[in-house]
C-alpha positions in Angstrom: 68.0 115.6 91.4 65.4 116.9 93.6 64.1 120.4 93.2 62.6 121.3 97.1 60.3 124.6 96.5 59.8 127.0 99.2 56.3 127.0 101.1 54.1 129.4 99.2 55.6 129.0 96.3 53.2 129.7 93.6 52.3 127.5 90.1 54.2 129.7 88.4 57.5 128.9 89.9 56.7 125.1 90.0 56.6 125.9 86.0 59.5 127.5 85.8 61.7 124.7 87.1 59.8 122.6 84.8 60.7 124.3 81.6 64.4 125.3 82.8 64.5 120.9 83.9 63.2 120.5 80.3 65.4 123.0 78.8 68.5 121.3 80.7 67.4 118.3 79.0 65.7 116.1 81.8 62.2 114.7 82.5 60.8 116.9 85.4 57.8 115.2 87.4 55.8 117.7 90.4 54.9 115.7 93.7 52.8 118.1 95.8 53.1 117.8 99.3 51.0 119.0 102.2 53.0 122.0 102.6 55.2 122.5 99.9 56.0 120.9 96.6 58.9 119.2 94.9 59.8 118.7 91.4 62.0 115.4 90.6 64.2 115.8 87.7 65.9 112.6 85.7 68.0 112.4 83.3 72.1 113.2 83.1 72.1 115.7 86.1 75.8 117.5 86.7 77.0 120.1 88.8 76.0 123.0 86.4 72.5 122.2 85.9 72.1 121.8 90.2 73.6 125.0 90.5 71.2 127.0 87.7 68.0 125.5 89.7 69.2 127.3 92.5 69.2 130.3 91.3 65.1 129.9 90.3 62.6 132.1 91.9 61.5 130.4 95.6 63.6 127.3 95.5 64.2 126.0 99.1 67.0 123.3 98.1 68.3 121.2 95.3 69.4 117.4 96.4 71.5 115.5 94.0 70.1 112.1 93.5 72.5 108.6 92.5 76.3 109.4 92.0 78.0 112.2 89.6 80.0 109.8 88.1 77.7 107.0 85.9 79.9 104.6 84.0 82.3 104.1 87.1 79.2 103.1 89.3 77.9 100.2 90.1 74.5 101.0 89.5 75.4 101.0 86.0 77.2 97.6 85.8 76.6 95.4 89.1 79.2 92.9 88.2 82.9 93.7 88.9 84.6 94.3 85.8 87.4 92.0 85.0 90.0 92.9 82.4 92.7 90.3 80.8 95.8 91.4 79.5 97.8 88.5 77.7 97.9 86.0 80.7 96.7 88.2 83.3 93.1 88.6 84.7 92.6 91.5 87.1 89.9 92.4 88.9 88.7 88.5 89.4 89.5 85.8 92.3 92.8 86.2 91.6 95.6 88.9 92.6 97.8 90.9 90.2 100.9 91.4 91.4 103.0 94.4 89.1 106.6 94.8 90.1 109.8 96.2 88.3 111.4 99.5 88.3 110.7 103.1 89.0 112.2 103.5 85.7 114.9 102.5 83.1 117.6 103.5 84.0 120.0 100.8 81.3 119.2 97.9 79.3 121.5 95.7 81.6 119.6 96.7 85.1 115.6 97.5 83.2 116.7 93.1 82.0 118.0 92.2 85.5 115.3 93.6 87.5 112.6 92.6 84.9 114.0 89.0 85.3 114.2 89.1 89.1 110.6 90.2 89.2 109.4 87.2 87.4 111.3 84.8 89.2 110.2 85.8 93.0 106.3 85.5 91.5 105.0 88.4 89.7 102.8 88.5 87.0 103.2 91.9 85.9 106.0 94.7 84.6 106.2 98.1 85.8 108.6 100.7 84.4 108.9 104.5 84.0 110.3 105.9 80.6 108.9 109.6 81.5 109.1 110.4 84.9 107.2 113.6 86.0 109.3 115.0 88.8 108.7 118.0 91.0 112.7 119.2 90.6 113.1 119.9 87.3 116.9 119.0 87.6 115.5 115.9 88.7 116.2 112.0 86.6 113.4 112.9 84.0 113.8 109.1 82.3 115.0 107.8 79.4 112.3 108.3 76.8 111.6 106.3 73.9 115.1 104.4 74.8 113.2 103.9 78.0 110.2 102.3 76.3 112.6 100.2 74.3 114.8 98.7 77.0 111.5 98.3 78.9 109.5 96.5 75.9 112.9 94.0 75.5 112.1 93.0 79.5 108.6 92.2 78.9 109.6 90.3 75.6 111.9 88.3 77.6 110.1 87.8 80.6 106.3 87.3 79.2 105.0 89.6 81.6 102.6 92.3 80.7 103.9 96.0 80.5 102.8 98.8 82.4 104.5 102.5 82.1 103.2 106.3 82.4 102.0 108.2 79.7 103.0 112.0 80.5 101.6 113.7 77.3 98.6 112.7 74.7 101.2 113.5 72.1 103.3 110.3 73.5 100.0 108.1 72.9 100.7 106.5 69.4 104.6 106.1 70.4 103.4 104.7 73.7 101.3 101.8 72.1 104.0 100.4 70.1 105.9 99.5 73.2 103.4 99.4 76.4 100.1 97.1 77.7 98.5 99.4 79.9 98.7 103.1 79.8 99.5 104.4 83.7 97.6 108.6 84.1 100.1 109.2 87.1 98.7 111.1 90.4 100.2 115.2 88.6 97.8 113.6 85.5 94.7 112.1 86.9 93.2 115.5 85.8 94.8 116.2 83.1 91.4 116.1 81.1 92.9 115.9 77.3 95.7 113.2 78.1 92.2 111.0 79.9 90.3 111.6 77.0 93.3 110.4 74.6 94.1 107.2 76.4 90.1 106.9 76.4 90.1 107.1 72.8 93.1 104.1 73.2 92.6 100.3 72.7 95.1 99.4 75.3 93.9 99.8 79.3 94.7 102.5 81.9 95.9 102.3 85.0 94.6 105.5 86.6 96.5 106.8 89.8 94.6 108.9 92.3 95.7 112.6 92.7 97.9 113.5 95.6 95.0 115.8 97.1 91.9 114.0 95.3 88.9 112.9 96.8 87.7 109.5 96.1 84.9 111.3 94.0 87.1 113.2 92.2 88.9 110.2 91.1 86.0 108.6 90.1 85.0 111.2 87.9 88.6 111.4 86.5 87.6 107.5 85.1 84.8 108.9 83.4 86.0 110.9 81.2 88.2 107.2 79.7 85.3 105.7 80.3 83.0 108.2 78.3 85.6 108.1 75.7 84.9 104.2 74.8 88.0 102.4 76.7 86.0 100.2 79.2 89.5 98.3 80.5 90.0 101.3 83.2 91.5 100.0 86.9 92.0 102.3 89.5 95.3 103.2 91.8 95.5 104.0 95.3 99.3 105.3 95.4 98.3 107.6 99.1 97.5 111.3 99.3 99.0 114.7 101.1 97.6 114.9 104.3 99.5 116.8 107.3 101.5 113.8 108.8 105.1 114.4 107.0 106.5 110.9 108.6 105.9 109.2 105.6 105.9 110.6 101.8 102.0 110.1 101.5 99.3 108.9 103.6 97.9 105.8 102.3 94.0 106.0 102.2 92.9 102.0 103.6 89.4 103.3 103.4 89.6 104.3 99.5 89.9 100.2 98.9 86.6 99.0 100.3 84.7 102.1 99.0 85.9 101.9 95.7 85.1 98.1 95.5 81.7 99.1 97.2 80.6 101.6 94.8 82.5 101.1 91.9 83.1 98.1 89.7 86.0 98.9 88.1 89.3 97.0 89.5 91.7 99.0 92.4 95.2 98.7 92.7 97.6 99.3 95.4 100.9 101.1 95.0 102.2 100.8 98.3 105.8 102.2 97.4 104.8 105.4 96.8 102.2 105.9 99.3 104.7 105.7 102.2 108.6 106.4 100.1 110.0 103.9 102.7 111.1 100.2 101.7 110.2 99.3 105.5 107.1 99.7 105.2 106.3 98.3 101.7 105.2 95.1 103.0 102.7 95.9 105.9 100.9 98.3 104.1 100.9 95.8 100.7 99.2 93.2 103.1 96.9 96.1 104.6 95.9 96.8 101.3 94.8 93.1 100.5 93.2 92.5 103.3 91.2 95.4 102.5 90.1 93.7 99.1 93.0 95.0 96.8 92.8 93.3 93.4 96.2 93.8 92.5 99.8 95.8 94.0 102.1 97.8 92.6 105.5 97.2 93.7 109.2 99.1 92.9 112.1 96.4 93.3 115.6 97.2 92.3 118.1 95.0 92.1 121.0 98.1 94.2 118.3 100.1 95.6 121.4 102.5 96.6 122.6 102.7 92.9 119.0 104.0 91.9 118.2 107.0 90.0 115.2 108.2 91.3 113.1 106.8 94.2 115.5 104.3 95.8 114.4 104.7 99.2 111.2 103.1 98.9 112.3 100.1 96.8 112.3 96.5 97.6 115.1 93.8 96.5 114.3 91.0 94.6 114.1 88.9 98.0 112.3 91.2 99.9 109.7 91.3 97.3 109.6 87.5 97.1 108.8 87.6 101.3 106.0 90.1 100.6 104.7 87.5 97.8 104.7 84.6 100.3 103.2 86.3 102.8 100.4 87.7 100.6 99.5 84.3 99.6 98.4 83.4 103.1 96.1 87.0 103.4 94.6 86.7 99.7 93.7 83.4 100.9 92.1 84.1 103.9 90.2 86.5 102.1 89.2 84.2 99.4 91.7 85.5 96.8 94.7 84.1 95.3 98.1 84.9 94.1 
């Protein structure tokens, strides 16, 4: 940060911010200008200590320097981080494409639409087993049944298994059964459940909030990332915004910036962000386009039969038209599927 001093302001003051920069734990180095003098402070700077040097006797202004998140940024790693789980590469040249249901609902339809996903294309599994719902007398999932039914789909299929973690007292139970941990958008600041999948061996899929900011998502990945779990990927699912015509508004301009100043992998849920299975597939193309590394699609085999979010998911065949049609974007955008 940058510590501006007021003019007049005396060496006394300079050495005030000096020893409070030093007490704070950073390097403080004075620049003296023609008129007034700043005091540049390095080291790990966060909201807290900006805020104290404020408060110091005739300082003008205090500028944060670099971004408040570190391990997310790319000026801490310049290459895009890639992360492989079993046959799958995400973040790289080529495209993950995650698709199953919004949750288990039996072990005949979790099989049938796990089976449906692979043969259309996809090379991941998505399933809820704990579904975080705003009615409580809401479909809540199955549970560990869930997780069961779910695991035998993946088994059968080959594809790799992504559900939500709800509670970091699910976390052990969890691993037995899952590939990647999904932090849902009610979680992504739930700050013990980030620092318990960060303490987790297996990667997260972190969705963004449903009134984050880009930066507050970013700085939900560090605290994984802090934690020691480097296999982090990002979730773009839309946010609350006034327009009610579709559930959520989906952000286009999260995608480039996230892939601009961050090098950890973004993915696309495009069946969330708008609730509507019309307009799964434009927004799923928008979303490449915009340099996407992966989507996150709901299919179900009787979309009318559903328990919970049937309105927004895809048949088997529909999904297999939004596949065909994505090859020829990830392609013109030097990607693949």
């Amino acid at each position: 940060m940058i510590v501006v001093m007021k003019q007049g302001s005396t060496e006394n003051d300079i050495e005030i911010v000096k020893q409070k920069a030093i007490q704070q734990g950073h390097e403080p180095l004075v620049i003296n200008g023609v008129e007034r003098s700043v005091v540049a402070v390095s080291g790990n700077v966060n909201d807290d200590h900006r805020a104290v040097m404020k408060l110091l006797p005739n300082v003008s202004n205090v500028i944060p320097v670099g971004k408040p998140y570190k391990l997310a940024s790319k000026n801490y790693k310049k290459e895009n981080t890639v992360i492989r789980i079993n046959d799958l590469e995400i973040g790289g040249t080529g495209l993950a494409l995650i698709a199953g249901p919004d949750s288990a609902e039996s072990q005949e339809q979790t099989i049938e639409t796990a089976l449906a996903a692979k043969e259309v294309g996809s090379n991941g599994l998505r399933g809820g087993a704990f579904k975080p719902r705003t009615s409580p007398y809401s479909f809540q999932g199955l549970g560990e049944d869930g997780l069961k039914m779910l695991r035998e789909a993946a088994d059968l299929t080959g594809l790799p298994l992504f559900s939500e973690i709800m509670d970091a007292q699910h976390l052990s139970m969890m691993e037995q059964y899952v590939d990647v941990l999904q932090v849902g958008a009610r979680n992504m600041q739930n700050f013990k459940l980030l620092e318990a999948v960060g303490e987790s061996s297996l990667p997260v899929l972190l969705k963004r909030g449903m009134s984050a900011t880009i930066e507050e998502l970013l700085l939900a990945s560090e605290y994984i990332l802090a934690r020691g779990n480097e296999n982090v990927m990002l979730c773009e699912r839309g946010i609350r915004t006034y327009e009610t015509a579709t559930r959520n508004t989906f952000d286009i301009n999260a995608i480039p910036y996230l892939k601009q100043n961050s090098h950890l992998p973004v993915i696309a849920d495009p069946s969330h962000a708008t609730g509507d299975n019309t307009l799964v597939e434009p927004v799923a193309l928008a979303a490449i386009a915009a340099g996407a590394d992966g989507l996150l699609i709901e299919i179900h085999p009787r979309p009318d039969e559903a328990l919970c979010d049937g309105p927004q998911a895809l048949l088997p065949s529909e999904l297999k038209q939004l596949i065909d049609k994505a090859k020829i974007v990830a392609k013109a955008v030097g990607r693949s599927l």
